[in-house]
C-alpha positions in Angstrom: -2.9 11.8 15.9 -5.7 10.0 14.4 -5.6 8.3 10.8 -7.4 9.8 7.5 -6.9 6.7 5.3 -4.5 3.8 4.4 -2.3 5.4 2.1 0.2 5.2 4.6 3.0 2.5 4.3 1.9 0.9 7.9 -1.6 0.4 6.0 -0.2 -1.2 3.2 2.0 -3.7 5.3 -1.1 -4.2 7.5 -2.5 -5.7 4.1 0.5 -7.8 3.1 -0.1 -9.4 6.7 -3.4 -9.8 6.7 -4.0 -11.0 2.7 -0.5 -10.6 1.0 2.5 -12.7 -0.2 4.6 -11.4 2.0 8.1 -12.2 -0.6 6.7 -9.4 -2.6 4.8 -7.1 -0.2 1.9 -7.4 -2.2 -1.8 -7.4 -0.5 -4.4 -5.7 -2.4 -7.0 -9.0 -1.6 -9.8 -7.0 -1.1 -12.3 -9.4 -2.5 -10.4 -12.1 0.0 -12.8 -13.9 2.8 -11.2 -16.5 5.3 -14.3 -18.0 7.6 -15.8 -14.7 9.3 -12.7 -12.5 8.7 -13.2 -10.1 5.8 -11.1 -8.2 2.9 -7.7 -7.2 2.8 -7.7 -6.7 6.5 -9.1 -9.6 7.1 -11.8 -7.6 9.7 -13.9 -10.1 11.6 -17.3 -9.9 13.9 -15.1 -8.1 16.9 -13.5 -5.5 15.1 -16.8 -4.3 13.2 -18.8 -4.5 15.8 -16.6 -2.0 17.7 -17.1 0.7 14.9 -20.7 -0.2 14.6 -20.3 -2.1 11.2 -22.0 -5.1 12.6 -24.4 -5.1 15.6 -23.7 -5.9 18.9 -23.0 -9.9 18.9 -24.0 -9.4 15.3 -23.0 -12.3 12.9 -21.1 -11.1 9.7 -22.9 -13.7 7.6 -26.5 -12.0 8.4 -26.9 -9.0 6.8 -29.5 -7.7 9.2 -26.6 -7.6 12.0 -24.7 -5.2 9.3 -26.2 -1.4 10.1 -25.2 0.0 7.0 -22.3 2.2 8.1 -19.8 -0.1 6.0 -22.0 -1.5 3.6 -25.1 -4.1 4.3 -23.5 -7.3 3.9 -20.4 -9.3 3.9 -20.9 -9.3 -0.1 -20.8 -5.7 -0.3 -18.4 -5.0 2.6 -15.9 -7.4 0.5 -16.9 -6.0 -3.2 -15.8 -2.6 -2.1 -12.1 -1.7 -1.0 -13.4 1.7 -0.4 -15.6 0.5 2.0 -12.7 -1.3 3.9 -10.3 1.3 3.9 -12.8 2.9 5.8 -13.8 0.6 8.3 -9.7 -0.3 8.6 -9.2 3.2 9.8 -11.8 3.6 11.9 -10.4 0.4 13.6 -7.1 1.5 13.4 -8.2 4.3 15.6 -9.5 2.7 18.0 -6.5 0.6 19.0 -4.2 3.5 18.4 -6.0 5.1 21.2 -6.3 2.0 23.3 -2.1 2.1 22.5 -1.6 5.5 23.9 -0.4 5.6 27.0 -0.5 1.9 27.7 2.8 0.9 26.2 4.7 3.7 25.4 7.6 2.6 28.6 8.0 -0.6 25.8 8.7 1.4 23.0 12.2 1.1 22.1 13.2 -2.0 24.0 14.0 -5.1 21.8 12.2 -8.1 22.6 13.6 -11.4 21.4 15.3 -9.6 18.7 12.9 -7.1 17.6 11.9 -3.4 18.2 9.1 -2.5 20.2 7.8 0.4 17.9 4.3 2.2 18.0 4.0 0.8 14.0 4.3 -2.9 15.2 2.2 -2.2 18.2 -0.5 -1.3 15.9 0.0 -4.0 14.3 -0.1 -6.6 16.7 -2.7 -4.7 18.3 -4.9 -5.6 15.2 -4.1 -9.6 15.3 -4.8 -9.9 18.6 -5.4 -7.1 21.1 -5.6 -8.6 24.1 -2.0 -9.8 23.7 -0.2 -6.8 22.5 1.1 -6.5 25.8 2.5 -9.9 25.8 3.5 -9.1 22.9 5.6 -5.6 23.8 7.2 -7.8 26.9 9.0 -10.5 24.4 6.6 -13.4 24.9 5.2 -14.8 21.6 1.7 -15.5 21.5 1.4 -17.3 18.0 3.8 -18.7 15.5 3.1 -17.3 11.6 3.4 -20.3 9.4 4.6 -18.5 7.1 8.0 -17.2 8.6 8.8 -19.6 11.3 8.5 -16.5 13.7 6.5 -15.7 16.3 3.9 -13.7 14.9 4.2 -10.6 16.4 8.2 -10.5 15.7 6.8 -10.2 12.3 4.6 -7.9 12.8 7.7 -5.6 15.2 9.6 -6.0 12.4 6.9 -5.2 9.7 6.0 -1.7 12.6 9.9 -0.9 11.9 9.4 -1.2 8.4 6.6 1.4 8.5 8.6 4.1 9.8 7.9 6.7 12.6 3.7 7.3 13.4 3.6 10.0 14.9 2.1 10.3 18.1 1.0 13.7 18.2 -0.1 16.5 15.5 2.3 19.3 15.8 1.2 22.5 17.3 -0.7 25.2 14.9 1.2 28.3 14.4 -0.2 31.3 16.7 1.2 34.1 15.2 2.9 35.2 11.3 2.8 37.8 8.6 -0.1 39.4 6.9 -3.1 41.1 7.9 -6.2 39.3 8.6 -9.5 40.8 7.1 -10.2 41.8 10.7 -6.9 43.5 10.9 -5.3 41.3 13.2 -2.4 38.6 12.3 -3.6 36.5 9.6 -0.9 33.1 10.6 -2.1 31.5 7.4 -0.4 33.8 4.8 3.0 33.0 3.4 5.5 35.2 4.7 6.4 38.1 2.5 9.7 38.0 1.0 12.6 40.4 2.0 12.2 43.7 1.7 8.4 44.1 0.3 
């Protein structure tokens, strides 16, 4: 099921990781830049070149290698949190489809004491997608300096936190009450109520 924005709680914990204080769950840091990665989700080169923010090998320092589909610069990519809500889901996205399928027999195992979860997939998936898999299998990657834990047991714990994605939109209904204007079945009328 693909995501519409970051209003979502895994969005908002995907900021308290990337530019938060993690004792209060705050991370609205839009404005924040650390080296090339940008924002409240801390996007670098990689991840906005894959959703054509930044060119192919583009550097996110020139804006000539920005194509104007996120803004045309680093200045203006990190002065609007519009701007990288949009880009974040677009990202999101793309590793939620790279998830599907690949890891789904890790999903509810515990590795070194947390849950594999699609939420903490995701985010491990954005810190560092070439070792999600690692990752799903128990074997840390990267310690957060912050915690003392392996990074992506954080970031399990933080996907458990986030509650259920879904992994699927449920099916339309076919049929229901009411006539359409062509006189078939109209499915997107509210039923009528007893006896009318």
């Amino acid at each position: 099921m693909p995501f519409v924005d970051t209003e979502s709680e895994l969005f908002r914990l995907l900021r308290v990781l990337e530019s938060g204080d993690r004792t209060t769950l705050t991370g609205e840091n839009y404005g924040l830049r650390n080296g090339n990665a940008l924002g409240a989700y801390q996007m670098g080169a990689s991840s906005l070149q894959q959703i054509g923010a930044v060119r192919p090998q583009g550097d996110v320092n020139r804006p000539a290698d920005w194509t104007g589909r996120y803004g045309s610069s680093a200045q203006e990519f990190l002065a609007s949190s519009a701007l990288q809500d949009s880009a974040c889901v677009a990202y999101m996205n793309v590793l939620d489809d790279w998830i599907d399928g690949n890891f789904d027999r890790y999903i509810g195992t515990t590795q070194n004491g947390a849950e594999v979860n699609r939420g903490g997939l995701l985010l491990c998936s954005w810190e560092n997608p070439a070792q999600t898999r690692l990752a799903a299998m128990g074997r840390p990657f990267s310690r957060d300096p912050r915690t003392g834990l392996a990074d992506y047991v954080t970031r399990m714990h933080f996907g458990a936190l986030a509650g259920t994605i879904p992994t699927a939109p449920p099916p339309p209904p076919t049929t229901g009450p009411g006539p359409a204007p062509d006189g078939g079945v109209n499915w997107q009328d509210p039923p009528l109520p007893p006896g009318v």
